[in-house]
ZADO-1210 file (C-alpha; in nm, 4 decimals, padded with zeros to 6 digits):
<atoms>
<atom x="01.8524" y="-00.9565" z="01.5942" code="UNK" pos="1"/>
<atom x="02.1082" y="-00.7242" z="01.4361" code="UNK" pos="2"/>
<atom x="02.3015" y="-00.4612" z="01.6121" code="UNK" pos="3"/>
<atom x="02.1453" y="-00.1200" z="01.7045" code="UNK" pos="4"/>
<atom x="02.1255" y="00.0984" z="01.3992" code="UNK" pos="5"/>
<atom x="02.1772" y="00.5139" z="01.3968" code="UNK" pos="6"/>
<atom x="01.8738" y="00.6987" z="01.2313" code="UNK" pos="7"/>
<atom x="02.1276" y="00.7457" z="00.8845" code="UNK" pos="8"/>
<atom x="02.2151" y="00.3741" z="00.8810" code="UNK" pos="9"/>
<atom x="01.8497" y="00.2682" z="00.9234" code="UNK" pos="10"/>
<atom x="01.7440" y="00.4979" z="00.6469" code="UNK" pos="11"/>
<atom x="02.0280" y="00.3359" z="00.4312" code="UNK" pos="12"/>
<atom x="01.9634" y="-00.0095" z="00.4959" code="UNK" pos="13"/>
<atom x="01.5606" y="00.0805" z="00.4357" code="UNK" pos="14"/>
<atom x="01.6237" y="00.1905" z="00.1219" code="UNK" pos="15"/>
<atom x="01.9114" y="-00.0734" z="00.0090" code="UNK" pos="16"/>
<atom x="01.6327" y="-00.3095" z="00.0923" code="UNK" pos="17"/>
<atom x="01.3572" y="-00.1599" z="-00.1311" code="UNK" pos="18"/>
<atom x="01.6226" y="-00.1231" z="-00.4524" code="UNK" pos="19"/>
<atom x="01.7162" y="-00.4748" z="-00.4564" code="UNK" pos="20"/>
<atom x="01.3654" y="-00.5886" z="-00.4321" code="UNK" pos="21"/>
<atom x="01.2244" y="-00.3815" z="-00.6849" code="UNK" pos="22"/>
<atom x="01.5408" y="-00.3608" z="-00.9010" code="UNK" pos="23"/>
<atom x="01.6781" y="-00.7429" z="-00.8333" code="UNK" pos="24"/>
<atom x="02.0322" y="-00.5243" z="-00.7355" code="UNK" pos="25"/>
<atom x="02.1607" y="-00.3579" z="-00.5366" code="UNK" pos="26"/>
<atom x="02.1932" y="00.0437" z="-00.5992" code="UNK" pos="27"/>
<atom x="02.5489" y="00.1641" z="-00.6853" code="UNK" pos="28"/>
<atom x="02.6896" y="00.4227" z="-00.4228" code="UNK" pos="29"/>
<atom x="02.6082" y="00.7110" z="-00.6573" code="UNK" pos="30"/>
<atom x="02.2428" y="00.6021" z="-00.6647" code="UNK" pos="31"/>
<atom x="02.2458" y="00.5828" z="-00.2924" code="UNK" pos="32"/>
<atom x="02.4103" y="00.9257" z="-00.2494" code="UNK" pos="33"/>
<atom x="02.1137" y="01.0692" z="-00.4653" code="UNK" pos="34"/>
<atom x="01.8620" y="00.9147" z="-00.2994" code="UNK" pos="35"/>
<atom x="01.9584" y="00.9811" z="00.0759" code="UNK" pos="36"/>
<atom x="02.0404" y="01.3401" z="-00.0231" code="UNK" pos="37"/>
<atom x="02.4328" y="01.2831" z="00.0612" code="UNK" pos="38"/>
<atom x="02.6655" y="01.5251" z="-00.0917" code="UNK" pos="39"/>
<atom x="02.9670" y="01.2689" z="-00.1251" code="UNK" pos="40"/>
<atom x="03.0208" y="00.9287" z="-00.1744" code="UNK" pos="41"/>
<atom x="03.2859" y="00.9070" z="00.1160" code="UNK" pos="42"/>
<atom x="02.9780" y="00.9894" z="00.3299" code="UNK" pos="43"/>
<atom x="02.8018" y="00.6933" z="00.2012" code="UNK" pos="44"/>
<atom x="03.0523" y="00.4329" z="00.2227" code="UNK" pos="45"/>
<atom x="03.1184" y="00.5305" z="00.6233" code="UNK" pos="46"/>
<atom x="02.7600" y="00.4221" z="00.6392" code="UNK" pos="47"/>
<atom x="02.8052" y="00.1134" z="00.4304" code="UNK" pos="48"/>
<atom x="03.0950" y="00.0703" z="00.6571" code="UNK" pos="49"/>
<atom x="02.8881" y="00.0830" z="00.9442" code="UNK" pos="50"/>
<atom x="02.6013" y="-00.1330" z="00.8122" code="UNK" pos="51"/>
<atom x="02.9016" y="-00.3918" z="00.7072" code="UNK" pos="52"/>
<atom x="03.0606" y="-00.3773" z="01.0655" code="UNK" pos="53"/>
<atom x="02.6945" y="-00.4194" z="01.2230" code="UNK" pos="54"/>
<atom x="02.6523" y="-00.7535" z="00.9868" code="UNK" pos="55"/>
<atom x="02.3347" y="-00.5685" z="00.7788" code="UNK" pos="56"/>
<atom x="02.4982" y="-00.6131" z="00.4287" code="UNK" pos="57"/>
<atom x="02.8207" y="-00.7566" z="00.3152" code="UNK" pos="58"/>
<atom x="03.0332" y="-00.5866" z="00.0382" code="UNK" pos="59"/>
<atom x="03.1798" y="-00.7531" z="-00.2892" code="UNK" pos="60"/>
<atom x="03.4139" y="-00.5636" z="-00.5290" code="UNK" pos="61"/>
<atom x="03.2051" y="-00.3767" z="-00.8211" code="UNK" pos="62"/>
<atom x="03.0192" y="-00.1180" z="-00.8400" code="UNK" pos="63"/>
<atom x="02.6945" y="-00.2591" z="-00.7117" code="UNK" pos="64"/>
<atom x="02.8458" y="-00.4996" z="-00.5122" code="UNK" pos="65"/>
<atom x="02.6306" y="-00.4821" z="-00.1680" code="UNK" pos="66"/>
<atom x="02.4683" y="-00.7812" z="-00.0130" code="UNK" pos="67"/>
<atom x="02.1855" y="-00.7895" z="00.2541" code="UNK" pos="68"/>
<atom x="02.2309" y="-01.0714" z="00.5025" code="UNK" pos="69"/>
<atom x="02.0276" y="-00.9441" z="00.7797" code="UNK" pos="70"/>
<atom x="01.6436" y="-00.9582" z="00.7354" code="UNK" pos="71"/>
<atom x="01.3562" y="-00.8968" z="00.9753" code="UNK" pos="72"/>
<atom x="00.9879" y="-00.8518" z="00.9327" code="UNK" pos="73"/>
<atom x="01.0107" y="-00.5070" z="00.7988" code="UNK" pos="74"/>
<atom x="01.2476" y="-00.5216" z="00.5706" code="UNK" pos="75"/>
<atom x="01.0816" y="-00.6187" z="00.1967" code="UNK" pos="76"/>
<atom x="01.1142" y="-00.9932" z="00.1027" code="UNK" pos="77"/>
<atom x="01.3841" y="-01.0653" z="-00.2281" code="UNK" pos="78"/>
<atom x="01.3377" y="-01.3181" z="-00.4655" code="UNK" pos="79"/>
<atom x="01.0859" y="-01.4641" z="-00.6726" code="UNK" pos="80"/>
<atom x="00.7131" y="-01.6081" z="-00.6954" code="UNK" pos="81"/>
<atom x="00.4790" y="-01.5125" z="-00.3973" code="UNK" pos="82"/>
<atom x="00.8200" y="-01.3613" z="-00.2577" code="UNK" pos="83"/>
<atom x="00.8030" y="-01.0502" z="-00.5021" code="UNK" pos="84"/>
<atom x="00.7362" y="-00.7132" z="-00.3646" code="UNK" pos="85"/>
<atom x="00.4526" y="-00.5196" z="-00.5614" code="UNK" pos="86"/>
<atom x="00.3989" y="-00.1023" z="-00.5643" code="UNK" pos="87"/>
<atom x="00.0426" y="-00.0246" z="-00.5510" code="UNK" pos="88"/>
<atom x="-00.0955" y="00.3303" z="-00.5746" code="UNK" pos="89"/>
<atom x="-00.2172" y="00.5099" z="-00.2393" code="UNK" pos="90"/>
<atom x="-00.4892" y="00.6512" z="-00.3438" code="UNK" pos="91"/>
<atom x="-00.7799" y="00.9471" z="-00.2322" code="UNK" pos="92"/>
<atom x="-01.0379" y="01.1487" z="-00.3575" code="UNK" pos="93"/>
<atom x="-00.9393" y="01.5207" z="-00.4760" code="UNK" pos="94"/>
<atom x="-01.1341" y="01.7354" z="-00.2446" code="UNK" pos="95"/>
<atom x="-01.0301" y="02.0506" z="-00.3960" code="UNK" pos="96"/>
<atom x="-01.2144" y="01.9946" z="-00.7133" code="UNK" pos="97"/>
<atom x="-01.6007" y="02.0606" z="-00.7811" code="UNK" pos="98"/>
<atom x="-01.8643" y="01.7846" z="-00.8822" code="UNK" pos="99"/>
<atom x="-01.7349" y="01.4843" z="-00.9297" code="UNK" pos="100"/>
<atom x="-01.4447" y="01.3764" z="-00.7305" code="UNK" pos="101"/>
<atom x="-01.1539" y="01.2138" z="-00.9091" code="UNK" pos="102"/>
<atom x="-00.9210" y="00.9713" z="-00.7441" code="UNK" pos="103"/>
<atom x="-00.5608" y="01.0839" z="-00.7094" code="UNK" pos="104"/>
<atom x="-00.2588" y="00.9267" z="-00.5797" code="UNK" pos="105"/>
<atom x="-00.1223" y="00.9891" z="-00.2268" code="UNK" pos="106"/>
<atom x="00.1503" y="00.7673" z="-00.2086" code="UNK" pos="107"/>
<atom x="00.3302" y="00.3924" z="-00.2480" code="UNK" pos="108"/>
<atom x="00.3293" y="00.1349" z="-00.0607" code="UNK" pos="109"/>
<atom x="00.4815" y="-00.2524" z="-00.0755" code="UNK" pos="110"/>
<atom x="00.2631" y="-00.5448" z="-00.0811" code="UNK" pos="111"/>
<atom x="00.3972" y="-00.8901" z="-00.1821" code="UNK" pos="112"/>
<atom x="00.3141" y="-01.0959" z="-00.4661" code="UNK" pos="113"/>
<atom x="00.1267" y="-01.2973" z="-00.2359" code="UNK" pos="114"/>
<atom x="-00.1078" y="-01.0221" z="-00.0915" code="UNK" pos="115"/>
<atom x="-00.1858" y="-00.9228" z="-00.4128" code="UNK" pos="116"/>
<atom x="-00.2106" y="-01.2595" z="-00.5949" code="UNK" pos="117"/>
<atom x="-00.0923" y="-01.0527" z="-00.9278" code="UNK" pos="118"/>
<atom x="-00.4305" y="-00.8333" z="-00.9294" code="UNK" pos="119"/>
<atom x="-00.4683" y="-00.4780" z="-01.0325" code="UNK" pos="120"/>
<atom x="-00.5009" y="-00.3239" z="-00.6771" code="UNK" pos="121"/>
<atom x="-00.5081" y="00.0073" z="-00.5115" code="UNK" pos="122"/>
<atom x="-00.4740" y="00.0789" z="-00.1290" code="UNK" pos="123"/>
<atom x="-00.7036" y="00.3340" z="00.0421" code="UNK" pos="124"/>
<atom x="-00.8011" y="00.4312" z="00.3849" code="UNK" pos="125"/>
<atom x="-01.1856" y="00.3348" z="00.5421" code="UNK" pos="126"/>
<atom x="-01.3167" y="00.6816" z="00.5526" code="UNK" pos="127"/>
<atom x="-01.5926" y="00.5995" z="00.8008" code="UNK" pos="128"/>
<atom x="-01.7163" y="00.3646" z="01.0430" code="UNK" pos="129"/>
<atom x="-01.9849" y="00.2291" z="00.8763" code="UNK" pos="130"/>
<atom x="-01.8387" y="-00.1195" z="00.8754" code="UNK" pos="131"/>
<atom x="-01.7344" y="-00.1602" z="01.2305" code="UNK" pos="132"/>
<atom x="-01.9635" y="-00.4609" z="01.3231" code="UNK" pos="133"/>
<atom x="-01.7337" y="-00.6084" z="01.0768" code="UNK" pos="134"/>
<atom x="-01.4374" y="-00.5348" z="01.1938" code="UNK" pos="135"/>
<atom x="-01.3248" y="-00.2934" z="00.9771" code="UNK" pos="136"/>
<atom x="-01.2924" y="00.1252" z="01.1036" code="UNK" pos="137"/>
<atom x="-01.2329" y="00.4470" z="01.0238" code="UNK" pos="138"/>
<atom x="-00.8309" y="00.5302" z="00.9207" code="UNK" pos="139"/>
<atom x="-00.7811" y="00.1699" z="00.8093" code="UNK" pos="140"/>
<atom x="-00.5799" y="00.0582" z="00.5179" code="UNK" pos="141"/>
<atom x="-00.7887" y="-00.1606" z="00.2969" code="UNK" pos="142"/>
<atom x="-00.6269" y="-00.3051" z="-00.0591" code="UNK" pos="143"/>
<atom x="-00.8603" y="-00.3265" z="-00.3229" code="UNK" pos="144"/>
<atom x="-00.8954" y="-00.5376" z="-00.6604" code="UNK" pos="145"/>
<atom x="-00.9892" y="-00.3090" z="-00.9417" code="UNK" pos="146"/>
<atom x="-01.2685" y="-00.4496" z="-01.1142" code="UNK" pos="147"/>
<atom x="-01.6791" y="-00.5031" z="-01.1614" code="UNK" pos="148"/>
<atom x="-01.8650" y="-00.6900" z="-00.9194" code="UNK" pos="149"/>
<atom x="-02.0782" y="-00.9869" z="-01.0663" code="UNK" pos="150"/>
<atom x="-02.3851" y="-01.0186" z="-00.9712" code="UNK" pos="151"/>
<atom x="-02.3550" y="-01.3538" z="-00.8701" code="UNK" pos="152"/>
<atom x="-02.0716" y="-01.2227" z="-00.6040" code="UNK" pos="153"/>
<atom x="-02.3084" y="-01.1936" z="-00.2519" code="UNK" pos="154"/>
<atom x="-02.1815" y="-00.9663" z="00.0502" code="UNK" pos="155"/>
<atom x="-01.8544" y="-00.8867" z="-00.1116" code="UNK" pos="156"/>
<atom x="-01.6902" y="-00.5767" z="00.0861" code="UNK" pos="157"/>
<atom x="-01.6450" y="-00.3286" z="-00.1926" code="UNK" pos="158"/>
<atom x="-01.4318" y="-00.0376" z="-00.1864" code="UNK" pos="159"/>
<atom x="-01.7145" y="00.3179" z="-00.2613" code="UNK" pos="160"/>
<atom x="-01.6341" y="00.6828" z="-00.3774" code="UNK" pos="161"/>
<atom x="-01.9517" y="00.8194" z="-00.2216" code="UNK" pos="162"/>
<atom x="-01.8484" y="01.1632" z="-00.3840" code="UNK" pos="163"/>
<atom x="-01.7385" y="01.2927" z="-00.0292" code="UNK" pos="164"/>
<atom x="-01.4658" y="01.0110" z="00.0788" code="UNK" pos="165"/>
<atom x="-01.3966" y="00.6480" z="00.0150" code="UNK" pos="166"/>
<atom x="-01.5602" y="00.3884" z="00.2255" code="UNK" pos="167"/>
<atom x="-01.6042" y="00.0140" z="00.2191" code="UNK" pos="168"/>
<atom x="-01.9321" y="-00.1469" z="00.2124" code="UNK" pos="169"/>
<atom x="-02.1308" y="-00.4839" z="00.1368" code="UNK" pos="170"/>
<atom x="-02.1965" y="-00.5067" z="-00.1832" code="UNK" pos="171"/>
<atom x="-02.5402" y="-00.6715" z="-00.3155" code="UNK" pos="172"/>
<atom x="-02.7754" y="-00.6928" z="-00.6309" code="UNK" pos="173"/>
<atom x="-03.1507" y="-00.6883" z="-00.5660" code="UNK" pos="174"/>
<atom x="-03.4026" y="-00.6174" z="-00.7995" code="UNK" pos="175"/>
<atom x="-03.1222" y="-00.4850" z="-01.0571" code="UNK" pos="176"/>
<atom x="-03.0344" y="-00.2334" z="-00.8264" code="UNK" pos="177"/>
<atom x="-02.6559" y="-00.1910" z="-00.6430" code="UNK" pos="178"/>
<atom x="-02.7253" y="-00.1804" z="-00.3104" code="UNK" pos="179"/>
<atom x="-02.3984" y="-00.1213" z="-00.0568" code="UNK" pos="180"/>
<atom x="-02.5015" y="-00.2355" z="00.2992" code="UNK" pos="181"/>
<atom x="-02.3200" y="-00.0957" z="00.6246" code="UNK" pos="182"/>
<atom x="-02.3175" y="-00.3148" z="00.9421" code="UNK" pos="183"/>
<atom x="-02.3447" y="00.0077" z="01.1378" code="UNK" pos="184"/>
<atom x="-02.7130" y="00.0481" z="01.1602" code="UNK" pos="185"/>
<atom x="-02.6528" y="00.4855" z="01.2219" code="UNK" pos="186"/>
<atom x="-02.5120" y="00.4708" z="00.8376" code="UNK" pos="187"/>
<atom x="-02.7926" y="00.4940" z="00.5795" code="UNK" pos="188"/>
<atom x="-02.7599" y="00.2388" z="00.2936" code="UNK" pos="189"/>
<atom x="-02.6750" y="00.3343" z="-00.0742" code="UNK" pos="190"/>
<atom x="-02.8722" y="00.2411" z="-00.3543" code="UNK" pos="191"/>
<atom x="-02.7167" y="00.2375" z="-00.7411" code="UNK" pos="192"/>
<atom x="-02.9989" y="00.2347" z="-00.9682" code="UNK" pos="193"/>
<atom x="-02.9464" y="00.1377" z="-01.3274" code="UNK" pos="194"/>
<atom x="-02.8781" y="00.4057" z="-01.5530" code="UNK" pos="195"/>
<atom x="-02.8734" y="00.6868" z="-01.2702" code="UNK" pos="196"/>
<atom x="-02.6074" y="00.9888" z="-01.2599" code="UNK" pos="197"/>
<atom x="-02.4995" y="00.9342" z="-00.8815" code="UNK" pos="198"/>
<atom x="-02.1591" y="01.0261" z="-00.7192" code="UNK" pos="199"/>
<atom x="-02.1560" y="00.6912" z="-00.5792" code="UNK" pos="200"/>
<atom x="-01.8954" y="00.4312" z="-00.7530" code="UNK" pos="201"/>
<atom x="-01.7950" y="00.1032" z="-00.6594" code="UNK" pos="202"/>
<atom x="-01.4251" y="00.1136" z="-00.6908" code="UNK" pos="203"/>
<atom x="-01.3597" y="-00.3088" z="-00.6716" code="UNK" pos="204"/>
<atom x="-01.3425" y="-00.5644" z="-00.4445" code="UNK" pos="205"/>
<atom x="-01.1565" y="-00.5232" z="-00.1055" code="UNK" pos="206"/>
<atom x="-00.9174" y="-00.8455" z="-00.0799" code="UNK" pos="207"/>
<atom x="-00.7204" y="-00.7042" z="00.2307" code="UNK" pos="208"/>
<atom x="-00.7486" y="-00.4637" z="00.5239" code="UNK" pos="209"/>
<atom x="-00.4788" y="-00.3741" z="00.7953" code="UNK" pos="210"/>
<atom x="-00.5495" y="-00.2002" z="01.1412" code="UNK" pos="211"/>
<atom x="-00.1618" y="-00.1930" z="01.2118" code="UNK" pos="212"/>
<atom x="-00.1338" y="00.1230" z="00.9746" code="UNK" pos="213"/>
<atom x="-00.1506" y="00.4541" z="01.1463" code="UNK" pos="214"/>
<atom x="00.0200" y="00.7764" z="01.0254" code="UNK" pos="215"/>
<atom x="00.1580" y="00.9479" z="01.3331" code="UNK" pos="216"/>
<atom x="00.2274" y="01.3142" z="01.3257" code="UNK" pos="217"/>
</atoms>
């Protein structure tokens, strides 16, 4: 475990991290001054002085010469194959428009190659409990594939635009019909008919969900 970093130096080292794994360098000390909102590049290399000192990076000569040597379970993963970091779209239903609600992004986040296995994907949060029995509740992040469901596919969690939020359900075909199941009896289920206007869309397939995220104000 590395030293103790200040609030500045974690910030730094966070976002050091992130460059090199989306950019496969490290950012040059202008880029870093930009970034962190520092007004001089003698305030950024006292931090990359620090960070150095504290065995976090190691410096080379050039102008993007900064190494990270320390690594821990937050920081993003470098390299290559199921070791590359992926951005995927936060994303949530515009409340402020009328009708129809269209999706609109909220946010990043980082997933790895390997969580994503290369798909199209979008994160969202569970906006109810309707799938609790399965282990799945309100406020949790879910990552979902972009794409149609088969009918062929039975009881795959789906990720829904019910018009009012997004929420996960089972997805099934009977009778031609789309019919999205909750395992929380109180929710009523959905049907899709063929052909029918509805506000309810089935987004994709859920491939990943995460209790561990919680926004704390």
């Amino acid at each position: 475990m590395g030293a103790v970093l200040t609030e500045a130096q974690n910030k730094c080292f966070n976002f050091l991290a992130r460059y090199e794994a989306e950019f496969r360098r490290s950012p040059s000390v202008r880029e870093i001054a930009a970034a962190l909102g520092y007004r001089s590049t003698n305030a950024v290399a006292q931090v990359l002085d620090a960070l150095e000192a504290k065995a976090y990076i190691k410096r080379r000569k050039g102008m993007r010469g900064i190494d990270i040597v320390h690594r821990d379970e937050f920081a993003p993963l470098v390299g290559s194959g199921q070791e590359r970091l992926v951005a995927v779209p936060v994303m949530q239903l515009d409340i402020f428009q009328k009708g129809d609600k269209p999706l609109v992004q909220r946010g990043i986040l980082y997933f790895t190659h390997f969580e994503t296995e290369g798909r199209d994907c979008f994160a969202m949060l569970a906006g109810d409990d309707g799938m609790d029995k399965s282990g799945l509740l309100k406020g949790d992040l879910v990552l979902v594939e972009t794409r149609p469901i088969a009918e062929t596919e039975k009881g795959v969690l789906v990720g829904v635009s019910d018009g009012e939020s997004l929420i996960v359900r089972e997805h099934r075909f009977v009778n031609g019909r789309v019919n999205l199941l909750a395992s929380n009896r109180s929710y009523m289920e959905k049907v899709i008919k063929p052909d029918e206007k509805t506000s309810v869309k089935v987004l994709g397939a859920v491939i990943l969900s995460m209790r561990r995220y919680r926004k704390i104000s």
